[in-house]
TORPA-4810 file (N, C-alpha, C, O; in nm, 3 decimals):
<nodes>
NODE_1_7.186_1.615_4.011_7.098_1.534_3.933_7.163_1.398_3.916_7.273_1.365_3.873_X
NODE_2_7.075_1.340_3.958_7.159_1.170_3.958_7.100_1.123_3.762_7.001_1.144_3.692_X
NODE_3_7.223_1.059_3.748_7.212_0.962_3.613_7.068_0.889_3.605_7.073_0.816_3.704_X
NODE_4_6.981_0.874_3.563_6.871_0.748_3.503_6.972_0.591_3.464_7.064_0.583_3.383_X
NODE_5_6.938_0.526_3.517_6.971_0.376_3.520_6.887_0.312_3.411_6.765_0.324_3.401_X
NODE_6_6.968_0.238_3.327_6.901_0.180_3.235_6.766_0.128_3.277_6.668_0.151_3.207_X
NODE_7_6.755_0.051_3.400_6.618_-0.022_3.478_6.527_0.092_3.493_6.419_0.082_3.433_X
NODE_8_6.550_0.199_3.561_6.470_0.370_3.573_6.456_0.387_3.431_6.459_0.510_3.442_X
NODE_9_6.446_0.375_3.340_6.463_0.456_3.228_6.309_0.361_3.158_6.208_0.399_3.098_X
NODE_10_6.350_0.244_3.197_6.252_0.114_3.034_6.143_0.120_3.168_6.026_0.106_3.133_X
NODE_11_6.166_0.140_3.323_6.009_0.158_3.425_5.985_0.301_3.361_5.862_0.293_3.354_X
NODE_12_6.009_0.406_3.317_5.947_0.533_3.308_5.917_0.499_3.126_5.822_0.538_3.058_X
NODE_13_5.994_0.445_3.100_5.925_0.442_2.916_5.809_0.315_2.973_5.701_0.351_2.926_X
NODE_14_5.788_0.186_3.053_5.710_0.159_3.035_5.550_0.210_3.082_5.447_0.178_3.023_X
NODE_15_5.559_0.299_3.204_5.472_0.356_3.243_5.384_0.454_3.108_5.265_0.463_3.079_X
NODE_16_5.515_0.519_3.045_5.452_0.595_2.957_5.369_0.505_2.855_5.247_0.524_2.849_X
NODE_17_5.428_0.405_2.774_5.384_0.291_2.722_5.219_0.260_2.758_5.131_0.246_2.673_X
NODE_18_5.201_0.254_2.900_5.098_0.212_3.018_5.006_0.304_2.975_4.892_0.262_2.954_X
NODE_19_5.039_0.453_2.953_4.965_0.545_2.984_4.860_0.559_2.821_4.738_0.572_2.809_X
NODE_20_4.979_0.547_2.705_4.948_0.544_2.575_4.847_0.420_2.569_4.749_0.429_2.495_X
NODE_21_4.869_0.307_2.646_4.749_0.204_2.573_4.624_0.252_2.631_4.515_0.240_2.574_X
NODE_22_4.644_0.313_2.755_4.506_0.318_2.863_4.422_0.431_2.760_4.304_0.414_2.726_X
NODE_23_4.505_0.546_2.718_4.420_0.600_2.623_4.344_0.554_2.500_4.240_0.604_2.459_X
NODE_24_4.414_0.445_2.444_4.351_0.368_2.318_4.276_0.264_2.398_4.213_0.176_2.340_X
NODE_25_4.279_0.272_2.496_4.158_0.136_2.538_4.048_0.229_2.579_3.931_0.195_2.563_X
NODE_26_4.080_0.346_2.632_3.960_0.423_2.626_3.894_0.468_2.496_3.771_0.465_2.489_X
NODE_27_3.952_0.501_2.416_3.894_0.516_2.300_3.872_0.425_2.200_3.836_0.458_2.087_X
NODE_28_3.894_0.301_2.238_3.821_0.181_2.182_3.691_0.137_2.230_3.601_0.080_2.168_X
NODE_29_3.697_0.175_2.357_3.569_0.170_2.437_3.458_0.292_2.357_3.360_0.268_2.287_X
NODE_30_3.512_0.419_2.393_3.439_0.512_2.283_3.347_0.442_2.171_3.226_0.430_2.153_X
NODE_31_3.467_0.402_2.102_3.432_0.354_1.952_3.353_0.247_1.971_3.273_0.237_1.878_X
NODE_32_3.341_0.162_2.054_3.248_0.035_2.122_3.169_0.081_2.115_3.101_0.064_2.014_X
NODE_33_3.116_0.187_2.238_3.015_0.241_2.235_2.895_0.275_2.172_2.773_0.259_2.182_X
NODE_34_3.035_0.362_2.060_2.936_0.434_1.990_2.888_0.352_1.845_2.787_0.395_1.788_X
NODE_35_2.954_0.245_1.793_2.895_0.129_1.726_2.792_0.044_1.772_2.726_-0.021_1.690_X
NODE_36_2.768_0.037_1.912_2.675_-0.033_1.990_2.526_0.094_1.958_2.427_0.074_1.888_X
NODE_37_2.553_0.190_2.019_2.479_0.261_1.937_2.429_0.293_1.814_2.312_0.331_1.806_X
NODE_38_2.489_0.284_1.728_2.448_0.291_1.592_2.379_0.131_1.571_2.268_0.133_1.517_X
NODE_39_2.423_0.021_1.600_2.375_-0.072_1.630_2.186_-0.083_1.641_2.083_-0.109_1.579_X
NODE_40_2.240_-0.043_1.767_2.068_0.020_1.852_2.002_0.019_1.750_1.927_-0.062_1.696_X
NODE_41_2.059_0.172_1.717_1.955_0.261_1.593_1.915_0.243_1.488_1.825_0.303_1.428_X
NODE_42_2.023_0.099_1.437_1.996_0.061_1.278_1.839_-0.032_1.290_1.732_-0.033_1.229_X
NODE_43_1.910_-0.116_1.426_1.773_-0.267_1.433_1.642_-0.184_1.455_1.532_-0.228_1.420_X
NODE_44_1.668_-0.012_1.539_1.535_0.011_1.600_1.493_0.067_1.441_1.393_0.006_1.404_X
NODE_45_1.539_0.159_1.346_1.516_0.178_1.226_1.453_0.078_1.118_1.365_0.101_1.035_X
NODE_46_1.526_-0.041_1.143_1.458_-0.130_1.040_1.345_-0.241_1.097_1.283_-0.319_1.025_X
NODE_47_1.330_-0.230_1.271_1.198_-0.228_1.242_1.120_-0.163_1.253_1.010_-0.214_1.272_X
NODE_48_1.127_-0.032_1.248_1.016_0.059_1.210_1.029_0.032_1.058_0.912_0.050_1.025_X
NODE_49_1.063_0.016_1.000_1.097_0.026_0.838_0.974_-0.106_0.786_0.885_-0.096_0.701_X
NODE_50_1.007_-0.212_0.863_0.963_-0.297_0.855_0.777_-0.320_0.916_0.692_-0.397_0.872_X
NODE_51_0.767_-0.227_1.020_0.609_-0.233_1.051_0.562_-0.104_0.946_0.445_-0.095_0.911_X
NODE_52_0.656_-0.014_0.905_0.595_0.074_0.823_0.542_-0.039_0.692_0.428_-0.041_0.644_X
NODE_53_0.639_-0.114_0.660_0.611_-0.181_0.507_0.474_-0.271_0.545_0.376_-0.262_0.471_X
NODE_54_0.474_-0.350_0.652_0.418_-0.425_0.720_0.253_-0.360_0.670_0.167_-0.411_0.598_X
NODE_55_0.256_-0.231_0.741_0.182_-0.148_0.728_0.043_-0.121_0.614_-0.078_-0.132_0.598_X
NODE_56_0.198_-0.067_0.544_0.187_0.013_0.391_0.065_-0.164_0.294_-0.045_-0.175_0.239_X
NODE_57_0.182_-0.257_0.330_0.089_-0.398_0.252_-0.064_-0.387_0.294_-0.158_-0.371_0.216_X
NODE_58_-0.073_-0.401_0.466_-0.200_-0.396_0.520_-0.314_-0.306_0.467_-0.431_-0.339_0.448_X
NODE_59_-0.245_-0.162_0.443_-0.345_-0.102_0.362_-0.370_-0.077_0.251_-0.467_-0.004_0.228_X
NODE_60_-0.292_-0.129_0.150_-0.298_-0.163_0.014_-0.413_-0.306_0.019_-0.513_-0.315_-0.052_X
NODE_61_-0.377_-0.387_0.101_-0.459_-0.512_0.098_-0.636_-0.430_0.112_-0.733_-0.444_0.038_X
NODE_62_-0.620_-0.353_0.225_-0.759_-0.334_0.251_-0.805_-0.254_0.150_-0.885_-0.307_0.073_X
NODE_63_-0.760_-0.087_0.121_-0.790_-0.050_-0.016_-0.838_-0.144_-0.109_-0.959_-0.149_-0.130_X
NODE_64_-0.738_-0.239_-0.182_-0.867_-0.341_-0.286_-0.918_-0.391_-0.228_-0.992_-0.411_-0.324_X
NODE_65_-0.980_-0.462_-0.123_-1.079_-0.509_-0.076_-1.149_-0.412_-0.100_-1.248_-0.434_-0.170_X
NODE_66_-1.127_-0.285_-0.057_-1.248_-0.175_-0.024_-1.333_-0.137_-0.160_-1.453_-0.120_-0.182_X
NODE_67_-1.200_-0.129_-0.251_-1.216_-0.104_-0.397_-1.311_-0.210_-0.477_-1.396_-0.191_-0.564_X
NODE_68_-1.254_-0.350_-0.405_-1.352_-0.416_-0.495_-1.543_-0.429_-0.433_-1.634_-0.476_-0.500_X
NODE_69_-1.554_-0.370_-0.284_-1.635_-0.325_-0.281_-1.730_-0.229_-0.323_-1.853_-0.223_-0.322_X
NODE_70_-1.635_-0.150_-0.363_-1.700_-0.011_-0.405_-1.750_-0.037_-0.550_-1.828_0.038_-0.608_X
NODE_71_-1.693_-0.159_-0.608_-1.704_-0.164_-0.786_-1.808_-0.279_-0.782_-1.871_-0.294_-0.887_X
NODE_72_-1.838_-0.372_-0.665_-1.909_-0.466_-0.631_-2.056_-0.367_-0.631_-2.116_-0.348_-0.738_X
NODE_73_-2.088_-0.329_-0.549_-2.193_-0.181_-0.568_-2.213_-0.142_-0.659_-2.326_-0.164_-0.702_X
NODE_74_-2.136_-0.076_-0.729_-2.131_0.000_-0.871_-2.206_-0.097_-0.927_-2.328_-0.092_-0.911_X
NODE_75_-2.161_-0.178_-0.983_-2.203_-0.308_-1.052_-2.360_-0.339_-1.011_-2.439_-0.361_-1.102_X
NODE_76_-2.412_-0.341_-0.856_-2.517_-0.417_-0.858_-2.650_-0.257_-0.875_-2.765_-0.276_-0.913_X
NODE_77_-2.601_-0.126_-0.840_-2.666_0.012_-0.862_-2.675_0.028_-1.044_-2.769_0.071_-1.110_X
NODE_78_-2.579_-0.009_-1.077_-2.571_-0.067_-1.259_-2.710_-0.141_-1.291_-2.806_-0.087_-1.347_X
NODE_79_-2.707_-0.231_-1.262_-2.827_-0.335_-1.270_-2.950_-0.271_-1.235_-3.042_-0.253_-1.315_X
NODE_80_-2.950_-0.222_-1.063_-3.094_-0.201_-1.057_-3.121_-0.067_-1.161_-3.204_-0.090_-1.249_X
NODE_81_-3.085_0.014_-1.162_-3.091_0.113_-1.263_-3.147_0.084_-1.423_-3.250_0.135_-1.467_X
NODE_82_-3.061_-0.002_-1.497_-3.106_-0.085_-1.590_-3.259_-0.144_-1.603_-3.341_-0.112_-1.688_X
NODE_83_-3.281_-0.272_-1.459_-3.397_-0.314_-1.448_-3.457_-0.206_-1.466_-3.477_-0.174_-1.583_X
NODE_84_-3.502_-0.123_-1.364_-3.570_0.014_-1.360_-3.608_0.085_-1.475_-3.722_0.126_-1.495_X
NODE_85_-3.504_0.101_-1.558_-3.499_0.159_-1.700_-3.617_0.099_-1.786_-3.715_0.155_-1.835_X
NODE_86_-3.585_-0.007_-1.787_-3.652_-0.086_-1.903_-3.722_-0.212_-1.835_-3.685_-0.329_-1.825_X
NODE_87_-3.811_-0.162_-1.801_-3.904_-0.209_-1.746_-4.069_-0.256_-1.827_-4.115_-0.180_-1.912_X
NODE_88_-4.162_-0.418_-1.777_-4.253_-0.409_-1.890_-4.362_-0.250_-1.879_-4.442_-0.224_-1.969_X
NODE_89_-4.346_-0.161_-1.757_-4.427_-0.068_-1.741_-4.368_0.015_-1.866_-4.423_0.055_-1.968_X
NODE_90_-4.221_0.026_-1.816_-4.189_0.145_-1.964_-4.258_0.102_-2.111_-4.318_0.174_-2.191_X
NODE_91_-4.238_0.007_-2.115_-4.259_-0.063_-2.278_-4.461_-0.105_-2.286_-4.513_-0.150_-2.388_X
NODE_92_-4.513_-0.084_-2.197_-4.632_-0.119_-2.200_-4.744_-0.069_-2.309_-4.832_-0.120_-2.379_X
NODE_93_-4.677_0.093_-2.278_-4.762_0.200_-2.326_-4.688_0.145_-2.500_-4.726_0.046_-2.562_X
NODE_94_-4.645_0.183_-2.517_-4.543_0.163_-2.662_-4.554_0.016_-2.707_-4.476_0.007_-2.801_X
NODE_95_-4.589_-0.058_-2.694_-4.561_-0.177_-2.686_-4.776_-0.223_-2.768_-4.817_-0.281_-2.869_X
NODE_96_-4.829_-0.168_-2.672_-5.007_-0.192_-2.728_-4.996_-0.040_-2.850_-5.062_-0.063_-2.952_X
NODE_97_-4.951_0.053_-2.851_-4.981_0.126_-2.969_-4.933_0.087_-3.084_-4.993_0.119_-3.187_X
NODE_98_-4.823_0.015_-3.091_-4.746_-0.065_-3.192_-4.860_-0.143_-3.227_-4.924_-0.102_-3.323_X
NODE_99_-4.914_-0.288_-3.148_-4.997_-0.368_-3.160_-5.102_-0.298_-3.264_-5.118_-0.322_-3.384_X
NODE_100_-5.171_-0.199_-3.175_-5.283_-0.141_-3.253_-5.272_-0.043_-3.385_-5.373_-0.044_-3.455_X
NODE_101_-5.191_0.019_-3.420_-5.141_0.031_-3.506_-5.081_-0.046_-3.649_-5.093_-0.020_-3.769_X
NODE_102_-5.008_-0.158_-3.571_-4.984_-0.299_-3.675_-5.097_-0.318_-3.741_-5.122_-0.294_-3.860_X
NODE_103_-5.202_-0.387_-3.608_-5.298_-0.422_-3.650_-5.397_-0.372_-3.764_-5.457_-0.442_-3.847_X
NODE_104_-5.398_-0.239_-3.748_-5.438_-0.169_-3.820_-5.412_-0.119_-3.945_-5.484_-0.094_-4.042_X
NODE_105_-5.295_-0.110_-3.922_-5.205_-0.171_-4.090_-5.210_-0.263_-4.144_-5.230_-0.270_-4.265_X
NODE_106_-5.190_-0.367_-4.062_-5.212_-0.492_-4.145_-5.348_-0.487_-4.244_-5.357_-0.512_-4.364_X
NODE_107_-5.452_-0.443_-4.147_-5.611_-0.526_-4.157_-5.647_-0.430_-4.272_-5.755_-0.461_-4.321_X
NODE_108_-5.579_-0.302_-4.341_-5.599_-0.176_-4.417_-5.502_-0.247_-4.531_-5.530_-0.217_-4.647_X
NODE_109_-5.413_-0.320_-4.514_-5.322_-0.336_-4.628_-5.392_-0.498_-4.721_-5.372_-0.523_-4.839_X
NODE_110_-5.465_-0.576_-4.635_-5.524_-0.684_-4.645_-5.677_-0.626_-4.740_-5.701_-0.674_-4.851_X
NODE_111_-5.760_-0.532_-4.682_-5.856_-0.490_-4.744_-5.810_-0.410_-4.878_-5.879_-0.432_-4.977_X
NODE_112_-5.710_-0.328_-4.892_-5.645_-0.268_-5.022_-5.600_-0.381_-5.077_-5.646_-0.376_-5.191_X
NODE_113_-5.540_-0.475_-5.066_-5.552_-0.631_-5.207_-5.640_-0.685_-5.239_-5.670_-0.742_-5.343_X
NODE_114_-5.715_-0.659_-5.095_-5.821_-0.761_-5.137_-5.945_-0.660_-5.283_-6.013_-0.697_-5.378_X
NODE_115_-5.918_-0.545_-5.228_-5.984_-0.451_-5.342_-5.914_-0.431_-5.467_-6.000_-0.479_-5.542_X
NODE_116_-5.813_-0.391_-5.550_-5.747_-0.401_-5.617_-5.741_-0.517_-5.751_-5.646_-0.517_-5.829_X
</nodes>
């Protein structure tokens, strides 16, 4: 077995040296990687996040629109209903028996003073 020479000795520690970085450059690469990935996944996440919200506004917007349609209606089925209700046909009938009746009171309460 021959001696190792100081020069043989710092070429075999540097090879080893060689061998130790090549592994941490591979696994920096790894770690590259896999941050590039997560990367990916965050931007592709937030914009889905973002057409979801995008979204979510769009149909909140349309809902009250829709809503204030639906109360826009309400409102004018309100009315015709009302008109309808009270109408001069409803009040017609009620409206001349009162008359004739008044009248008839009156013209009975006028003849009782005038008798009296």
């Amino acid at each position: 077995m021959t001696a190792e020479t100081p020069d043989a000795l710092s070429w075999t520690q540097l090879l080893d040296r060689a061998a130790e970085l090549t592994a941490q450059l591979a696994a920096l690469q790894e770690r590259l990687a896999h941050l590039r990935t997560c990367d990916e996944t965050r931007e592709q996440l937030q914009a889905e996040a973002e057409h979801w919200q995008e979204d979510l506004q769009r149909d909140r917007r349309e809902s009250q629109t829709r809503l204030q349609e639906i109360q826009s209606q309400i409102e004018a089925l309100d009315v015709e209903m009302e008109s309808r209700l009270f109408s001069w046909q409803s009040f017609r009938q009620p409206f001349w028996v009162v008359v004739r009746f008044g009248g008839v009171g009156f013209l009975l309460g006028w003849w009782l003073r005038g008798n009296a």
